[in-house]
C-alpha positions in Angstrom: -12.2 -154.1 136.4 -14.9 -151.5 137.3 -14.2 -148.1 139.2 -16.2 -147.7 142.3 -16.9 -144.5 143.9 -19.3 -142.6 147.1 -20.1 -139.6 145.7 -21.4 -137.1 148.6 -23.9 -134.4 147.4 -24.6 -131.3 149.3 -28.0 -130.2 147.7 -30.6 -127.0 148.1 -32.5 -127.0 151.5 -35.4 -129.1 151.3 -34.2 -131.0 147.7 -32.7 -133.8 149.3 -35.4 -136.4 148.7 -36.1 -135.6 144.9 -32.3 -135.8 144.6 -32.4 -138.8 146.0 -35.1 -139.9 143.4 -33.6 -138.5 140.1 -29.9 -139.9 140.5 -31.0 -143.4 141.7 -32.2 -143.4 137.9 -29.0 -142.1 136.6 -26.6 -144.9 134.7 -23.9 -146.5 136.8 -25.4 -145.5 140.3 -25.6 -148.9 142.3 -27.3 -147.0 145.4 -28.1 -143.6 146.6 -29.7 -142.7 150.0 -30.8 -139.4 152.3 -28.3 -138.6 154.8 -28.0 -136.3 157.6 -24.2 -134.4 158.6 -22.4 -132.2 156.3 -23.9 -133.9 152.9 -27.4 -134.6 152.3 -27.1 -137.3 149.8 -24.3 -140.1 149.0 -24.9 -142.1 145.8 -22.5 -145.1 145.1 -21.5 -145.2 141.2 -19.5 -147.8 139.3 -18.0 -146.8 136.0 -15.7 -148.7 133.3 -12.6 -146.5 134.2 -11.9 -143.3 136.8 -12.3 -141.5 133.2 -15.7 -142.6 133.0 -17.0 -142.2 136.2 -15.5 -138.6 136.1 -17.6 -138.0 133.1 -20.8 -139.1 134.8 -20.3 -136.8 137.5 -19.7 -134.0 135.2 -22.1 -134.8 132.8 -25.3 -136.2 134.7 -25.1 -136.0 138.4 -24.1 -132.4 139.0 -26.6 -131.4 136.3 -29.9 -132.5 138.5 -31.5 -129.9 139.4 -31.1 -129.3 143.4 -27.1 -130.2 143.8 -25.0 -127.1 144.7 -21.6 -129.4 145.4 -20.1 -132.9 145.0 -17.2 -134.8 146.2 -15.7 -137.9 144.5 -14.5 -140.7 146.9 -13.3 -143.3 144.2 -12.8 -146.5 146.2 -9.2 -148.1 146.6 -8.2 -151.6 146.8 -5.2 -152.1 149.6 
C-alpha cells in the first residue's frame, strides 16, 4: 500500500510558478498546482512508505531553489 501525502509549500515572492514547474518533475509527485492563502504551492506525493515520502521531502523537494517552508499532510484512511 502506497503513502499519500499534500505537501503545502510556502515559497520566495514571485517563485511560485517555477516551483510549480520543477517539483511537478520531481519522483513520486502525482500533482502540484499554484495556490493563493497562506501557501503558494501544494504538490500531492505518493511514496512506498511514510519513511520514503519523508525522505523525498527532505531530500528533493525542500532543496528547489525558491521554497523557504513545507508542511507534510500524509493522508489517513478512516
Amino acid at each position: 500500500m502506497t503513502v499519500s501525502a499534500y505537501i503545502l509549500i510556502q515559497t520566495e515572492v514571485g517563485k511560485a510558478s517555477s516551483v510549480v514547474e520543477a517539483v511537478r518533475n520531481l519522483p513520486g509527485v502525482v500533482q502540484a498546482d499554484d495556490v493563493t492563502g497562506p501557501y503558494d504551492v501544494i504538490l500531492r506525493a505518493e511514496a512506498a512508505s511514510i519513511d520514503e515520502l519523508g525522505k523525498m521531502v527532505v531530500s528533493q523537494v525542500q532543496l528547489v531553489d525558491g521554497i523557504t517552508r513545507t508542511l507534510t499532510c500524509p493522508v489517513v484512511h478512516l
